[in-house]
PAZAPA-4460 file (N, C-alpha, C; in steps of 0.05 Angstrom, whole numbers, plus 32768, in hexadecimal, padded with zeros to 4 digits):
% residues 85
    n_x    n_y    n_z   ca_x   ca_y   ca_z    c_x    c_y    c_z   seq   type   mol
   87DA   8A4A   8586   87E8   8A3F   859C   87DA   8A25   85A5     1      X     A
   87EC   8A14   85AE   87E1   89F8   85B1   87D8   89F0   85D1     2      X     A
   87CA   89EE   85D3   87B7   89ED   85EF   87C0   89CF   85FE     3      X     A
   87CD   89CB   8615   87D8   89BB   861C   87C8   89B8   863D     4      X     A
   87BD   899B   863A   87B8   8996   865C   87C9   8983   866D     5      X     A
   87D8   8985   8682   87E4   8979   8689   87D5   8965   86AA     6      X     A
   87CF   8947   869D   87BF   893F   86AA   87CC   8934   86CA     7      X     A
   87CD   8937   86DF   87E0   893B   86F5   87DB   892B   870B     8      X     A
   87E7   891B   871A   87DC   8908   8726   87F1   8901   873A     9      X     A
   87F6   8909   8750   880D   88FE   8764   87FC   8904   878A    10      X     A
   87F4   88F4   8792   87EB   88EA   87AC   87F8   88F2   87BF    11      X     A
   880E   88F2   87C1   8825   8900   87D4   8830   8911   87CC    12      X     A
   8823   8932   87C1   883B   893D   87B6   8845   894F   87C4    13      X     A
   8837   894F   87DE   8848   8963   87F6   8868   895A   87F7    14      X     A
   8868   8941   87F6   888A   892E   87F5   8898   8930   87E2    15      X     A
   888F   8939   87C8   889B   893E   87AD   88A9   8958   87A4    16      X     A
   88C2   894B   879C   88D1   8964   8796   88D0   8962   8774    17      X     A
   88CF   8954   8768   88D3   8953   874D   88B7   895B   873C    18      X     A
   889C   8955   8749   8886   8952   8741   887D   8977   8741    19      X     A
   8882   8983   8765   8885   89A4   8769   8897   89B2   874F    20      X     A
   88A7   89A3   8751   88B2   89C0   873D   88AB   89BA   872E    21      X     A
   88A6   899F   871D   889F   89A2   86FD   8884   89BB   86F4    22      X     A
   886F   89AC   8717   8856   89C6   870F   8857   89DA   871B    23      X     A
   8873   89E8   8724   8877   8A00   8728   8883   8A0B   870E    24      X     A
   888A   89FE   86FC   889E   8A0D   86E1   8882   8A12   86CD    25      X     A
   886B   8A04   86CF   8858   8A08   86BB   8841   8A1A   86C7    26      X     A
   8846   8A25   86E1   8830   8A37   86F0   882B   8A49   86E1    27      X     A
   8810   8A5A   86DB   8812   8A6C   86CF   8814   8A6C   86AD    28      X     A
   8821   8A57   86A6   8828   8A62   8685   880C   8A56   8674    29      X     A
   880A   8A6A   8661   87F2   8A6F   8652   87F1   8A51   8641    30      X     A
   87D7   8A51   8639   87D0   8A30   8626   87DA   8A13   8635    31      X     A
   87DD   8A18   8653   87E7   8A02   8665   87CB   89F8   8675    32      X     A
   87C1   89E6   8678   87A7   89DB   868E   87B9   89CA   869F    33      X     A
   87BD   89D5   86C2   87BC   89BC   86CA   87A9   89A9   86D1    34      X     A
   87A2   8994   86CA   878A   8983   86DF   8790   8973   86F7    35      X     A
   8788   8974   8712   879C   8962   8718   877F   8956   872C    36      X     A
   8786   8932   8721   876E   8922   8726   8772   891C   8740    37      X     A
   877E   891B   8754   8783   8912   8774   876D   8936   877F    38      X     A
   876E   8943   876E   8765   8961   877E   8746   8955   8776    39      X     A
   8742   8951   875D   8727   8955   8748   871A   893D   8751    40      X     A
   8730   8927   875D   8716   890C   875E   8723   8900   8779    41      X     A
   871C   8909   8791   872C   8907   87A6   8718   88E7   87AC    42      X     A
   870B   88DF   879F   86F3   88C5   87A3   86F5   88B6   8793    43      X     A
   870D   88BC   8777   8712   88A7   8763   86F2   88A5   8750    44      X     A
   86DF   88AF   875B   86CD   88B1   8743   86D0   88C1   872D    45      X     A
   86D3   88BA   8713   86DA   88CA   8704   86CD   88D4   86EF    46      X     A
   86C8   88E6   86E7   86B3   88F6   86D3   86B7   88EC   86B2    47      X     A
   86B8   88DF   86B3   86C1   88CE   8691   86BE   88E7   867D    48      X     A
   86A6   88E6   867E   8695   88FC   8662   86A9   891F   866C    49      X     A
   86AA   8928   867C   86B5   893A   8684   86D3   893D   867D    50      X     A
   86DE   8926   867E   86FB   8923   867E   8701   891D   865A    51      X     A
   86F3   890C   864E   86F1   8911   862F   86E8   8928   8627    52      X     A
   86D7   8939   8635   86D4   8959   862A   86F5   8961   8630    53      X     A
   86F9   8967   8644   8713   896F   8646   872E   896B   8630    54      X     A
   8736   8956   862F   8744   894C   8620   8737   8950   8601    55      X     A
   872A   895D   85F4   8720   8961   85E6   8725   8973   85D3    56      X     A
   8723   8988   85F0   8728   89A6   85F4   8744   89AD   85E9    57      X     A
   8759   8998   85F4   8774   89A1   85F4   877E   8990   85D7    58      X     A
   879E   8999   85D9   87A9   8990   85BC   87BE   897C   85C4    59      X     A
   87CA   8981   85DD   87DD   8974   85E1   87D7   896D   85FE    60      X     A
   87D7   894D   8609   87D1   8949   861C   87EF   893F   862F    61      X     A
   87F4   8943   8649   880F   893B   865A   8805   8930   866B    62      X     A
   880C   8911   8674   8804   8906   868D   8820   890A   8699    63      X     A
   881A   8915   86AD   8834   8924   86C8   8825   8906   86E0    64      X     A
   883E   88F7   86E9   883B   88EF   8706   8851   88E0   870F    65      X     A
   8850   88D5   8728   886F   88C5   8730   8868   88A8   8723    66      X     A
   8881   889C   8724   887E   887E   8719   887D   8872   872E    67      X     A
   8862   885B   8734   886E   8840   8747   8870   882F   873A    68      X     A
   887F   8823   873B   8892   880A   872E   887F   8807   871B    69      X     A
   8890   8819   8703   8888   881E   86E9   8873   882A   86DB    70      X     A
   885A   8837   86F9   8847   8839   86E3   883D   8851   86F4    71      X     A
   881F   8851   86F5   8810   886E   86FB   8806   886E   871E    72      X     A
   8805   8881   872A   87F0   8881   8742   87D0   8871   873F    73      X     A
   87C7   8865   8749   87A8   8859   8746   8797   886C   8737    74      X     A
   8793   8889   873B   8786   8891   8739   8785   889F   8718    75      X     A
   87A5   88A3   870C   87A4   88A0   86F3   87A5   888B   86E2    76      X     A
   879F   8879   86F1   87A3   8854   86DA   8782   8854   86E0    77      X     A
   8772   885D   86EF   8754   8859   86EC   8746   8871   86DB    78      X     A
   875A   8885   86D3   874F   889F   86CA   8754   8895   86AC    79      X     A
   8772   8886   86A1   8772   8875   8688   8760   8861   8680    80      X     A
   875A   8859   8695   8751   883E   8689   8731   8843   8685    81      X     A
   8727   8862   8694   870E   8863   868B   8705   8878   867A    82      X     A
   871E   8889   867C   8720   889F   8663   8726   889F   864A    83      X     A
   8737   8886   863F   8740   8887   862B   873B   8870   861F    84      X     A
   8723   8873   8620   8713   884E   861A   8711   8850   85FE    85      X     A
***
């Protein structure tokens, strides 16, 4: 079975209806990780070496977040740009 982390990132998601249910449909189901970096790095410092173990770990990686005009929340464009160097 293929081990899937779904890397998660939305700042406002008390306001979100599309972002809740997607991670209410994957609650619970087996070979699923959520991570979600607004919980894990509420300071934007980010664990580099920790986060390449992670992704490591898994087979199939999902970046879940809302779009602002076209692209990621801050906190996953700094989690790319220093994770996936």
């Amino acid at each position: 079975m293929k081990r899937i982390l779904v890397i998660f990132s939305h700042p406002a998601l008390q306001s979100s209806r599309a972002n809740k249910q997607l991670l209410h449909a994957i609650e619970g189901l087996k070979g699923i990780t959520l991570h979600d970096l607004c919980q894990r790095y509420p300071d934007m410092f980010i664990n580099v070496k920790r986060e390449q173990a992670l992704l490591a770990e898994h087979d199939i990686i999902v970046f879940q977040h809302p779009f602002y005009w076209y692209s990621c929340p801050a906190i996953m464009k700094e989690w790319m740009d220093l994770v996936l160097e």
